[in-house]
N, C-alpha and C positions, 0 to 999 in steps of 0.2 A: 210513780215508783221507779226507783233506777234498779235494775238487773242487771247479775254477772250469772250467764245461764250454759257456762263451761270453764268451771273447775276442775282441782283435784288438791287429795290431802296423799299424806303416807298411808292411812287405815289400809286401802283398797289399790291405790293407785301404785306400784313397783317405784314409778319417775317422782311419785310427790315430795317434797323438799321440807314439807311442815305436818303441825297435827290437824287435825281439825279444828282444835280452840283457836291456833295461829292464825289457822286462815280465817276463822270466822271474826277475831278480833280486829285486824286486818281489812277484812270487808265494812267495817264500824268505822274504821280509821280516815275509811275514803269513800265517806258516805255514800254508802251504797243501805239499800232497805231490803233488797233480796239477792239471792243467792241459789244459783243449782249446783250442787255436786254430783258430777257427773265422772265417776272413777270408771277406768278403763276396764269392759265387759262385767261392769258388778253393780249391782242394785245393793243400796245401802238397807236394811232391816227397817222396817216400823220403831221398832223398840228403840235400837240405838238412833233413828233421825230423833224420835222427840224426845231424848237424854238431852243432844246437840242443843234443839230448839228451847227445849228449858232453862240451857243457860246460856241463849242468845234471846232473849224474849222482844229485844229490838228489831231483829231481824226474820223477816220470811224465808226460811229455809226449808226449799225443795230437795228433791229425790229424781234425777236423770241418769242416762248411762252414756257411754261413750261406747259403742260396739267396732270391733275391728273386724268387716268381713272378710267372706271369702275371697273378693276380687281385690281384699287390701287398701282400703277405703277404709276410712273412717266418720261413720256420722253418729251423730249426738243426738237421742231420742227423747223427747220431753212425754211427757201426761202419759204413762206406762209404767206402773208401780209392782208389778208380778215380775219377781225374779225368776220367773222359771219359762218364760218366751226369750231370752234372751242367752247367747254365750258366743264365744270368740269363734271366729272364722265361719259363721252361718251364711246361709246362702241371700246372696243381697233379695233373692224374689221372697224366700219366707218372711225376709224382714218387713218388706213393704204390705204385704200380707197382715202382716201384726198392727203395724204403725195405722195399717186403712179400716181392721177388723176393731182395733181399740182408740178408736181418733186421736193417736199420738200427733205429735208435731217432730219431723224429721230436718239436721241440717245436716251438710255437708262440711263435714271441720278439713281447714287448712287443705283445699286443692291446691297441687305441686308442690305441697311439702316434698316428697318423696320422692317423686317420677314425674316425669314430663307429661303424661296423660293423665283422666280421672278416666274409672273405668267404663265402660259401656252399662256394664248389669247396675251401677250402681245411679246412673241417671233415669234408670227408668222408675227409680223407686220414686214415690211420693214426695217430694222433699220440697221443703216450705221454707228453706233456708239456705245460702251460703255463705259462709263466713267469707269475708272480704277484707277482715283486719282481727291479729291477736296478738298476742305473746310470741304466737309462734308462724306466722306469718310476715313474711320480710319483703321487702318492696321488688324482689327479681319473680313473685308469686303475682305483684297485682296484674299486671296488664294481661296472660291465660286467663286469670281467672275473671277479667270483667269481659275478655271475650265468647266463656264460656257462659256466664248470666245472660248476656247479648243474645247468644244463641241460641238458647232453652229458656227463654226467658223466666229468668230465677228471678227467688228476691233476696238482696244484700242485707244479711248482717252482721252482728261484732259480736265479741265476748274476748275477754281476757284469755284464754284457755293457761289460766294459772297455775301453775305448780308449785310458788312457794308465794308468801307473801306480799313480796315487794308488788308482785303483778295482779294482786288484786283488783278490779273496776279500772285497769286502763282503759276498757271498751265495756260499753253492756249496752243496754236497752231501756229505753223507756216509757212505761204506761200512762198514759191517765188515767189511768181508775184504778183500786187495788185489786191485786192479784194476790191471792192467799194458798190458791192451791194446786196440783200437779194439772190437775183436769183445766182448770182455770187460762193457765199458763199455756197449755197446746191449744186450746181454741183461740189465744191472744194473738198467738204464733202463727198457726192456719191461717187466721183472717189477715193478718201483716199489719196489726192495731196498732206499733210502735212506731219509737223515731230512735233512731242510732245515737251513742253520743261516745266519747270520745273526753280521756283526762289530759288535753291538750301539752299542759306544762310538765305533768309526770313522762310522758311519750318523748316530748322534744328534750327532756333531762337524760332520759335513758340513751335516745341517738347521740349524742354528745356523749357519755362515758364510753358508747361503742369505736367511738373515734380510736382510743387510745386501746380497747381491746381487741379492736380489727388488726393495729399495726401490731400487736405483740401476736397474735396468734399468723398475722402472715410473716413476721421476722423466725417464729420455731417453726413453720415449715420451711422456710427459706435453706433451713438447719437440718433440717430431716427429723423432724420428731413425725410422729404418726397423728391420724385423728385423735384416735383414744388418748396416747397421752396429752397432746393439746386441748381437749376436752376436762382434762384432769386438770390441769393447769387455768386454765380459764376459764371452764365453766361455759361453755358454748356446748351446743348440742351436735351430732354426727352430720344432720341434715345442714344446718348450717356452717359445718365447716367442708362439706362437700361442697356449698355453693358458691364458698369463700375459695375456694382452691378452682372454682370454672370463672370464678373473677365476673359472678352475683353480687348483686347489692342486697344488702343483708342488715338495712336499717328496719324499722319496725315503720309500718304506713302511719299516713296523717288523714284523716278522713273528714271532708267539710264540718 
């Protein structure tokens, strides 16, 4: 079974770019068989997942969160279905607390997105994952963060962290055996049961149209436009055009 187990749609998510049917259709499009939506600091309802599920009956659709805590971190909490343990800027010790009390499966999204460090409180949490390739992970992030797996000996892995649909199943996971359910899914995770994969031809398409969005977003700074509006104009995000202006490489990774 192939997994994209960090999403998001517009429902929940401020950033998401599509509905929930876009993304789900989307995920069919580039065969994928499951799917977490994981919208930032929110747990989707029972009622409304199995609306979604109803009319994707192809697809296994999960229920994750994305929490942003207190040290400003962001990790992605799988097998944890109570919205009322969770909310924005909690402290990274109660999370781990939750994550070890409810055998959730905890990763680490997009280290140095943001900042040069990942935080101290947030490595000691339980964390059974870090992302090493997304959407939103750009190759000036690989080399910290495989020195930081090195170090705490973490385990690498992928996910799309999608925001609209073109980025569906660039990266996910995969099982051998099916996976059906939230509980299912963090014991898969906990034990590190998969193998990474990677949409090889979709990845190396996207670095190539970056060729030509790289030169127009560093010709309007050249100009003095600002992030935000070069953001408007191209559709790049604030982080990567900060890393674009410290003269980062800002292609998206290729992973064996």
């Amino acid at each position: 079974m192939r997994f994209d187990l960090h999403t998001h749609t517009n429902r929940y998510s401020s950033c998401g770019r599509a509905t929930p049917w876009e993304m789900m259709t989307a995920a069919i499009e580039h065969s994928l068989d499951g799917v977490v939506i994981t919208e930032h600091d929110t747990l989707w309802g029972e009622a409304e997942i199995e609306e979604l599920r109803e009319a994707f009956p192809q697809l296994v659709i999960l229920r994750g969160i994305e929490v942003h805590t207190a040290t400003g971190e962001d990790i992605v909490v799988l097998g944890i279905t109570d919205s009322s343990l969770f909310h924005r800027y909690m402290k990274d010790a109660v999370l781990g607390e939750i994550i070890n009390e409810y055998q959730g499966a905890a990763i680490l999204a997009h280290p140095y997105r943001y900042q040069n460090t990942v935080s101290a409180e947030s490595l000691k949490l339980p964390l059974h994952g870090v992302e090493i390739a997304s959407s939103n992970i750009r190759k000036y992030m690989q080399e910290p963060t495989s020195r930081l797996i090195s170090e705490y000996n973490l385990c690498p892995i992928v996910s799309s962290d999608a925001h609209w649909p073109e980025n569906m199943g660039l990266y996910g996971v995969e099982f051998a055996y099916r996976v059906t359910t939230e509980s299912q899914l963090a014991a898969a995770i906990r034990q590190g049961d998969f193998k990474l994969f990677m949409n090889g031809p979709r990845v190396k398409q996207i670095n190539t149209e970056l060729e030509d969005e790289i030169s127009l977003a560093r010709r309007l700074m050249s100009q003095g436009y600002s992030n935000y509006e070069i953001r408007d104009l191209c559709g790049f995000s604030l982080s990567m055009l900060g890393a674009l202006r410290a003269d980062r490489e800002v292609k998206l990774i290729t992973i064996p």
